[in-house]
C-alpha positions as CSV (number, residue, x, y, z in Angstrom):
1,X,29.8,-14.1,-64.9
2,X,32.3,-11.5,-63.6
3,X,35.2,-12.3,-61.6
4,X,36.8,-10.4,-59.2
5,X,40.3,-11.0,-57.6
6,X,40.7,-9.4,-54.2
7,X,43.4,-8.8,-51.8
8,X,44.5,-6.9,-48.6
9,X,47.8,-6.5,-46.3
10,X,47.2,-3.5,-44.5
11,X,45.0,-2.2,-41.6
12,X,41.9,-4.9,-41.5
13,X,42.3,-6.8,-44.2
14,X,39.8,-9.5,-43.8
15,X,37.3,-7.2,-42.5
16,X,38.2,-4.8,-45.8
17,X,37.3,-8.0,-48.1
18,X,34.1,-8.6,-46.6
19,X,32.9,-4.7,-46.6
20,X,33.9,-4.7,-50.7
21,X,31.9,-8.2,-51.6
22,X,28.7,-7.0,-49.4
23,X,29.2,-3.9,-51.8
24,X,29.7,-6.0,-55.2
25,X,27.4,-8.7,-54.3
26,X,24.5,-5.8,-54.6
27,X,25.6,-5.2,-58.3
28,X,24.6,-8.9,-59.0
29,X,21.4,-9.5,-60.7
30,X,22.0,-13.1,-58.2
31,X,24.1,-15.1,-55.7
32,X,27.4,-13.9,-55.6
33,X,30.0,-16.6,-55.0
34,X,32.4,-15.9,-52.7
35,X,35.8,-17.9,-52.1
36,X,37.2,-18.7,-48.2
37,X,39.8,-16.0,-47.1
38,X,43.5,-16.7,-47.8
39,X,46.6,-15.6,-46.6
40,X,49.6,-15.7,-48.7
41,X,53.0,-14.1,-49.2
42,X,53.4,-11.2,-51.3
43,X,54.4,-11.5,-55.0
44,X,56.6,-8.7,-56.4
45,X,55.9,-6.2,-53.6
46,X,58.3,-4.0,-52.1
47,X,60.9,-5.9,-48.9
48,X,59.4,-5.8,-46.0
49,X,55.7,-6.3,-47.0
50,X,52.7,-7.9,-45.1
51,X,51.4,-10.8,-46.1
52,X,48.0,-10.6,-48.0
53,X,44.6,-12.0,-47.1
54,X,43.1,-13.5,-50.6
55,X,39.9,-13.8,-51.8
56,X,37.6,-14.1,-55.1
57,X,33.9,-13.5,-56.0
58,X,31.8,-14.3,-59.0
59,X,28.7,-12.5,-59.8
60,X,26.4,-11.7,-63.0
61,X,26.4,-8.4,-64.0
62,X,23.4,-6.3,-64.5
63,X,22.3,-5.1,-68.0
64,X,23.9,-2.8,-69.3
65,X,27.7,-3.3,-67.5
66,X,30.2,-3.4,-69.5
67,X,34.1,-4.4,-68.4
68,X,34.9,-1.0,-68.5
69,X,31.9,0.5,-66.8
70,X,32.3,-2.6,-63.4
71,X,36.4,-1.7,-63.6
72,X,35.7,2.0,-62.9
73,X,32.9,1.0,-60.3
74,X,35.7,-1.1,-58.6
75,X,38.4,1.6,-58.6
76,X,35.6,3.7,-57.3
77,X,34.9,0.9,-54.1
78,X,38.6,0.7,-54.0
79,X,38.9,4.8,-53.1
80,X,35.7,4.7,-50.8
81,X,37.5,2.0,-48.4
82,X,41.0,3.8,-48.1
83,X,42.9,2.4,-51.2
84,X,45.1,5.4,-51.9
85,X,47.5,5.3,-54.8
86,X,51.4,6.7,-54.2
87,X,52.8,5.3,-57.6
88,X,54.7,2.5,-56.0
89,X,54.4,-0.9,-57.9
90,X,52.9,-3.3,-55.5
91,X,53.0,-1.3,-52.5
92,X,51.2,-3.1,-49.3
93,X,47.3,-1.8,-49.7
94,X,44.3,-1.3,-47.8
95,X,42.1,-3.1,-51.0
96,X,42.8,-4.3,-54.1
97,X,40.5,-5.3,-56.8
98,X,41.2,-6.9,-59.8
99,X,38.6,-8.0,-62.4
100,X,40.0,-10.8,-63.6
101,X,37.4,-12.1,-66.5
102,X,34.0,-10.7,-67.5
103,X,32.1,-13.7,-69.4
104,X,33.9,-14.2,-72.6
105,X,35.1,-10.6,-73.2
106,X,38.4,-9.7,-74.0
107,X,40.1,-6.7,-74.0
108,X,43.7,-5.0,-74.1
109,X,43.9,-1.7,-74.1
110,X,45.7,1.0,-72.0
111,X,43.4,1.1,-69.3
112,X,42.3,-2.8,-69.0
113,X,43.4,-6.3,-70.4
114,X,40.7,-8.8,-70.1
115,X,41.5,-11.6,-69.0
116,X,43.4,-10.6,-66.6
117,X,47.4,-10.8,-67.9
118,X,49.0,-12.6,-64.7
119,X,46.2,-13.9,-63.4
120,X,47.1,-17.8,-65.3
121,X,50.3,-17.8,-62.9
122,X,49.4,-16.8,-59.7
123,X,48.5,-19.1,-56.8
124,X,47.2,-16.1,-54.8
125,X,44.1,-15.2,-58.0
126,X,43.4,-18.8,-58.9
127,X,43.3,-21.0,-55.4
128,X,40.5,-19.1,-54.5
129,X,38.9,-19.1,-57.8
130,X,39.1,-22.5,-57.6
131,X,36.8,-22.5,-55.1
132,X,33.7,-20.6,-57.0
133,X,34.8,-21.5,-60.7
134,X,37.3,-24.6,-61.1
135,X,35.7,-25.5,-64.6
136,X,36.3,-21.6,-66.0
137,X,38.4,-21.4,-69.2
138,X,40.0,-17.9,-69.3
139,X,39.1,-16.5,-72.6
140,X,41.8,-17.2,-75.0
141,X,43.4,-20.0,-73.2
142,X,42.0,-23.6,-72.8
143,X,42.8,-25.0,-69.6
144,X,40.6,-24.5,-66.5
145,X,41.4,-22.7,-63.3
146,X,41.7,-26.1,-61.5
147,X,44.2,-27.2,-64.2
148,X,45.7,-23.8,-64.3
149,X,46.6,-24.3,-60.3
150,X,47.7,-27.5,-60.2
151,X,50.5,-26.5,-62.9
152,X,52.1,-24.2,-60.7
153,X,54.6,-24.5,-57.7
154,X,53.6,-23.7,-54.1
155,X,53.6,-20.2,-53.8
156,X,52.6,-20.3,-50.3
157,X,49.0,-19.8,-50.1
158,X,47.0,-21.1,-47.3
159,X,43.5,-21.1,-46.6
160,X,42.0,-19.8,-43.8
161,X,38.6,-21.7,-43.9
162,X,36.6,-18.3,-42.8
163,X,34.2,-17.6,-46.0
164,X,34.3,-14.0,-47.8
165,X,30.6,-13.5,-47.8
C-alpha cells in the first residue's frame, strides 16, 4: 500500500481534497481508503496562516509504480488543482500531497525520503491515518501509527466527521 498525507488552507480546501483522492483513487488497482476530513492548526507555517483541512488515503499501486514515479504523479495533481510554488517554507496552499510510505520501501535521497521524515510527529499526518491504517509500522521504526499518535501531545486536530472519498 501507498499512503498519501493531504492537506489544504486556502480557497476550497475540502472540496480540493476530494477532487485529488477521486483522482488517486483511479491509480489504485482497488478500494482506496480514505480518512474523515480534519481541521487543524498549522505547524511551522508563516503568522497569520489558515487553518488546514486534513486528510489521508491508502491505495495499492499498479505495476510498475515506483515511489518516485507516484511522487512526480502527485506533484503533477498538485499543479493541475492550483498548487503554485513561491519558495516560502510552509506557506498557506491550495493542495498539498505528501507520500508518506510506499509498502516497505525506503528511500533518502535529494528528491524523496521514504518514509516520510516528520511524518512520526505530527498529529495532523497520523490522526487520519489512524483511521485507514492504525496497525502500519513505518518502515524503519516499530511502533504503529495508533501507538505513534497516542505518544504525542494535542496538537489541535479535530475531526470533522465528513469522509474524504
Amino acid at each position: 500500500m501507498a499512503y498519501v498525507a493531504m492537506g489544504a488552507n486556502t480557497g476550497e480546501p475540502a472540496a480540493t481534497l476530494r477532487l485529488a483522492a477521486v483522482e488517486i483513487a483511479r491509480w489504485s488497482l482497488g478500494q482506496a481508503l480514505g480518512s474523515s476530513l480534519w481541521q487543524t492548526e498549522p505547524v511551522d507555517c508563516p503568522p497569520g496562516s489558515p487553518p488546514f483541512i486534513n486528510a489521508a488515503l491508502g491505495f495499492e499501486p499498479r505495476p510498475g509504480t515506483t515511489p518516485e514515479s507516484l511522487l512526480e504523479q502527485l506533484l503533477q495533481l498538485e499543479a493541475r488543482l492550483g498548487r503554485e510554488r513561491t519558495g516560502l517554507a510552509n506557506e498557506p496552499r491550495k493542495i498539498d500531497l505528501d507520500l508518506i510510505a510506499f509498502g516497505d520501501e525506503q528511500r533518502n535521497v535529494e528528491t524523496l525520503i521514504l518514509p516520510h521524515p516528520r511524518a512520526h510527529e505530527r498529529q495532523f499526518v497520523l490522526a487520519p491515518m489512524v483511521e485507514i491504517a492504525s496497525d502500519l509500522i513505518f518502515p524503519g521504526r516499530t511502533k504503529t501509527v495508533q501507538m505513534l499518535l497516542d505518544e504525542l501531545p494535542d496538537q489541535g486536530a479535530v475531526k470533522l466527521g465528513e469522509p474524504l472519498l
